[in-house]
Every structure is written in structure tokens, then in C-alpha cells.
C-alpha positions, 0 to 999 in steps of 0.5 A: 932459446929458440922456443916460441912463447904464447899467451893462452889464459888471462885473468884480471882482478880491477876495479873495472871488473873481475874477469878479462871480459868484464875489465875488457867491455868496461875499457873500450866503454871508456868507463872509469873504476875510481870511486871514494875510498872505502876501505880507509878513512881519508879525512885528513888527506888531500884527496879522497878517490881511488881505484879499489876493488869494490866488489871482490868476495875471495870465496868465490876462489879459496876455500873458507879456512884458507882466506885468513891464510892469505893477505889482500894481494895473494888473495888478489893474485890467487883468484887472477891466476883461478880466471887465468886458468879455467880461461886457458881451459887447463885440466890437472892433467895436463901438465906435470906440476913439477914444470909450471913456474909463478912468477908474481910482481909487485910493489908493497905486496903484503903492506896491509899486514904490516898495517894491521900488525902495527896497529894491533901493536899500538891497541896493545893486542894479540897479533894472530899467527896467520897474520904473522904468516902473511908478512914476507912478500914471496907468499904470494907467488906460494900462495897461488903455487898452492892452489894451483899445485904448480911445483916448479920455479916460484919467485916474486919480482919487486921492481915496484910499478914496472913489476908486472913485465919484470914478472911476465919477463922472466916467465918468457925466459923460464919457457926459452931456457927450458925450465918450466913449459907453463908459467902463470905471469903477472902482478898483484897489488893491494890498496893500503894506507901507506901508499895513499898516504905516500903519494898524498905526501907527494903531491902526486894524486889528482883530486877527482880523476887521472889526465894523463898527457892532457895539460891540465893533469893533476897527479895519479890515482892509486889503486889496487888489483890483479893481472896473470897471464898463462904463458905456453910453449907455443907447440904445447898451446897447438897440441892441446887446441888452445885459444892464442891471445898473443905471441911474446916476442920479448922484452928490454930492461933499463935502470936510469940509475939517476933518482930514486923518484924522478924518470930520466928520458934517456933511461926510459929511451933506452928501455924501448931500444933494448926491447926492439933490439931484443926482439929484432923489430925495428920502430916502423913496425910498432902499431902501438905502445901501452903508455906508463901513463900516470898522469903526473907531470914528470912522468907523462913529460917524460914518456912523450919526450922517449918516445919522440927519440926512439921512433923520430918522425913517427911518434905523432902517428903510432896511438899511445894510450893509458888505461890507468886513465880508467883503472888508476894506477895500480902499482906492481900490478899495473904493467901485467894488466896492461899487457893483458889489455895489449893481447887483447888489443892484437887479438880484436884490433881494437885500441883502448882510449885515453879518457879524461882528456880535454886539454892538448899538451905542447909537451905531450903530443902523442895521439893519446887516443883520446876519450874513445876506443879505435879500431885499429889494425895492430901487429906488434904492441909495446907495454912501457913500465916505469917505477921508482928506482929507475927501473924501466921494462918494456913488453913486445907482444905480437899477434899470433897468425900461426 
């Protein structure tokens, strides 16, 4: 329990970019990864933009027979945990495989093959066997396994939008309890009819961009993506000379056991409140929190509301920015790519903006770092995840001094 956790390897599949440069120049350039969609037709729809990957050629990560094998977000995830990987500068040889765990974390997960099977079903043809193949949600998590050759604890978390921290949670707790020394931690999650269609139903997608805590706000932007990050035993990342991001000190978990859709603020409170009390920080020692950030009215509502009771006088000063602004949300992916915009925050002091922010909101008066990226000494960082069932997960990550 006592073990040190550290992240050593980060890889991100978005539409800002593939690769953690990439993603990270395109963050602090305030730049925006929402275009019109492509991949489906949306003429009967409400909105028409989001965050899609415009620019991912799954070649570049799996061999050619391989790539029907595996749906959009393993092939996501296989190439974020790939990025990851040659980032740590991990060779085959160090670590038996049999002690590298995959945790993965999403939303709808293989939602795209389930798609195409219905509507092979409909035109009345022949559904293939590697499309069958790619229905349950855990081949993701196996897919990577496989390209990687990791052996040891293998498991999905479908927490919906908060996944990504379940995920990188539970692989902190695998490293703590001794049962892998090496875990690839994170998210992966497709853009799909379903989901656009869904939330279009909802009323909860903006029409031309995201807002988040600015008043006028007008919804989310769904998108798609990869984030997987190399969590190590700290006397592991010493030993083999690896570059540290960040240190994990913990994480706290919340059910609002409320409403299937609607955030409560003394569930999302108390998430906050357990991830503190896990850690053994207290709210003076926060330099910044990685907003849920949607965009919506009762989410950003919401999470100004938490955070005003958890950190009392000081939540006008602590900088609460979101990247889905930028990014879109991205579903079970969108907490692990935040987290990986969080290690990089505590290694280069500089904060990521809220973009798209012209309006201050009376509800919402965080400093939401709006429109440009901040220099910023920052110690100790929260990444807040919220999702659909309530369910709350907050990530407390500090900078690595030794």
C-alpha cells in the first residue's frame, strides 16, 4: 500500500492530435479539434459538428490482417497504449509480461460494431465473424494486451464519461496491492451514430462549439478518442533512468445515487472530499482542477456549485479550466486524456485555457482560465469526471521532485 506510483508514458489519440506533443502544443495554442462530421450523415439532426479523428491511419500501429480484427476504439486504444509505450522507452525486456496489467475505461465501446451489424441485418447480409468478434466491450482491453504481450490483470471499466479515472484508478490500486508493476491506464472511445443521435435527442449538443461556464452555453460536442498512460512503481522508473510526468497520490469515488442523467453537488462534493481525504491533502493545497467541463447548463452549474463547497473562500482563486472546450467530450476517454493534460501541466507549469468563453456566468464564477493557456506554478492537480449514473471520480496527481 505503501508503494509509490508514477507515470512515465503518455499517449493520446484526438482530434487535436495523435501523439502527446502533438495534442499538448494544440492545447496551450487554444486551437479547436471540432469540425463537421464526417464519418455519419447528419441531415436530419439538430447539429452537425464534432470532435472526430480526422487523421488516424490504424496501419501506422497494427499489422494489416489485424485491423478488421479490431473495432474503432481498440484500434484507438491499441495505438494510444503503442504512443505510451515507445514514450516510457520501454524495451520487451524489461518486464516480465506476466506483471503488466490493462485497464481501459469507456462509454459505448464497441458501439460502431453493433451499428454495422444492425445494418447488415436490415440490408439482409452476411454479418463477418471478425465483426461478431468485436461486440464484447472487454476486447479492447485484449486487444492492446495483444499487441503489447502483457499477461497480467486485463479488465474494462464502463463507469461511462468518468471511465478514464475508474480506469487509471484501479491500475494505481493493481501497482499499491502488488499484483502488476506496470500498468497501461486510460480510456478509448468511438464516435458513433448512436451517441450523436442520443444526445442530439437530448437537447445537450451545442450547435457550432462547446462554452463551458460561459452563459450563453448551448450543450457539448461529442467526440471520439484515446488517452494511456504508463503507470510504474516509482523504484522501477529510478532504476531504468525514466523520464517522471507526474507522481499519483490517489483518487476518491462517488455515486449521486440520485438520477440516471441529472448531477447532484453534494455527490460530486463528496467525490472531491474522498479524493482529498484519500490522499492526505487538504483544499489549500490544490493549485488546479481539470474541470468535468461539458458545457451544459446543469453540468457546468453543477461543478461551479462542488467546488464552491469543498474549497470555500478559495474557489474564485484556484484555476478550473476544461479542454473539452477544445477537444469535445469524448466520452469514457475524456478523464484519462485529462489526466495526461494534468501530468503535463505539473511537469511544465503551464495551464491549459478554457476557450470560447465570452460571457461571465453569476452561477459559474470560477477563473475558468479563459481563452489563453497560464503559466502557473502547479504542485498538486484534481481531474474531475462525472458520467451518467451518478457516478463521480476524482484523480489527485502531484509533481514528481524525487
Amino acid at each position: 500500500m505503501n508503494k509509490r506510483v508514477v507515470i512515465t508514458g503518455l499517449g493520446v489519440v484526438s482530434s487535436l492530435g495523435i501523439g502527446w506533443q502533438e495534442f499538448w502544443d494544440n492545447l496551450l495554442q487554444g486551437k479547436s479539434g471540432i469540425s463537421p462530421v464526417a464519418s455519419i450523415d447528419t441531415t436530419n439532426h439538430f447539429t452537425h459538428n464534432g470532435g472526430e479523428v480526422t487523421h488516424f491511419d490504424p496501419r501506422q500501429f497494427i499489422a494489416e490482417e489485424k485491423i478488421n480484427q479490431y473495432n474503432r476504439s481498440s484500434q484507438f486504444a491499441v495505438a494510444a497504449a503503442a504512443l505510451a509505450k515507445k514514450d516510457a522507452r520501454l524495451s520487451e525486456s524489461m518486464l516480465p509480461t506476466g506483471r503488466i496489467g490493462i485497464c481501459i475505461g469507456t462509454t459505448t465501446g464497441s458501439i460502431q460494431a453493433i451499428e454495422r451489424i444492425n445494418d447488415k441485418r436490415l440490408s439482409h447480409q452476411d454479418i463477418e465473424r471478425n465483426l461478431a468478434s468485436q461486440l464484447p466491450p472487454h476486447t479492447t482491453p485484449a486487444a492492446v494486451a495483444r499487441e503489447i504481450g502483457a499477461s497480467g490483470p486485463n479488465c474494462m471499466i464502463s463507469t461511462a464519461c468518468a471511465a478514464g479515472n475508474y480506469a487509471i484508478g484501479y491500475g494505481f490500486d493493481l501497482i499499491r496491492f502488488g499484483r502488476a508493476e506496470l500498468v497501461f491506464a486510460g480510456g478509448a472511445d468511438p464516435f458513433s451514430r448512436i451517441s450523436f443521435t442520443g444526445f442530439n435527442q437530448f437537447s445537450a449538443v451545442a450547435p457550432e462549439k462547446c462554452q463551458p461556464f460561459d452563459k450563453n452555453r448551448k450543450g457539448m460536442m461529442v467526440a471520439e478518442g484515446s488517452g494511456i498512460l504508463v503507470l510504474e512503481i516509482l523504484e522501477h522508473a529510478l532504476q531504468r533512468n525514466a523520464q517522471v510526468y507526474a507522481e499519483i497520490l490517489g483518487y476518491g469515488l462517488s455515486c449521486d445515487a440520485q438520477h440516471m442523467t441529472q448531477p447532484s453537488v453534494q455527490g460530486v462534493a463528496r467525490c472531491m472530499i474522498n479524493a482529498m481525504h484519500e490522499t492526505g491533502i487538504t483544499a489549500e493545497q490544490v493549485d488546479y482542477i481539470s474541470a468535468h467541463g461539458t458545457g451544459t447548463q446543469a453540468n457546468d452549474k453543477t461543478e461551479s456549485a462542488a467546488i464552491q463547497m469543498v474549497f470555500g473562500e478559495r474557489y474564485k482563486s484556484i484555476p478550473v479550466s476544461s479542454i473539452k472546450s477544445m477537444l469535445g467530450h469524448t466520452m469514457g476517454a475524456a478523464s484519462a486524456i485529462e489526466a495526461i493534460a494534468c501530468a503535463l501541466v505539473v511537469k511544465h507549469d503551464i495551464i491549459p485555457p478554457t476557450i470560447n468563453f465570452d460571457t461571465s456566468d453569476p452561477e459559474c464564477d470560477l477563473d475558468c482560465v479563459p481563452n489563453k493557456a497560464r503559466k502557473q506554478r502547479t504542485t498538486i492537480v484534481m481531474n474531475n469526471s462525472y458520467a451518467f449514473g451518478g457516478n463521480n471520480a476524482s484523480l489527485i496527481l502531484k509533481k514528481f521532485t524525487g
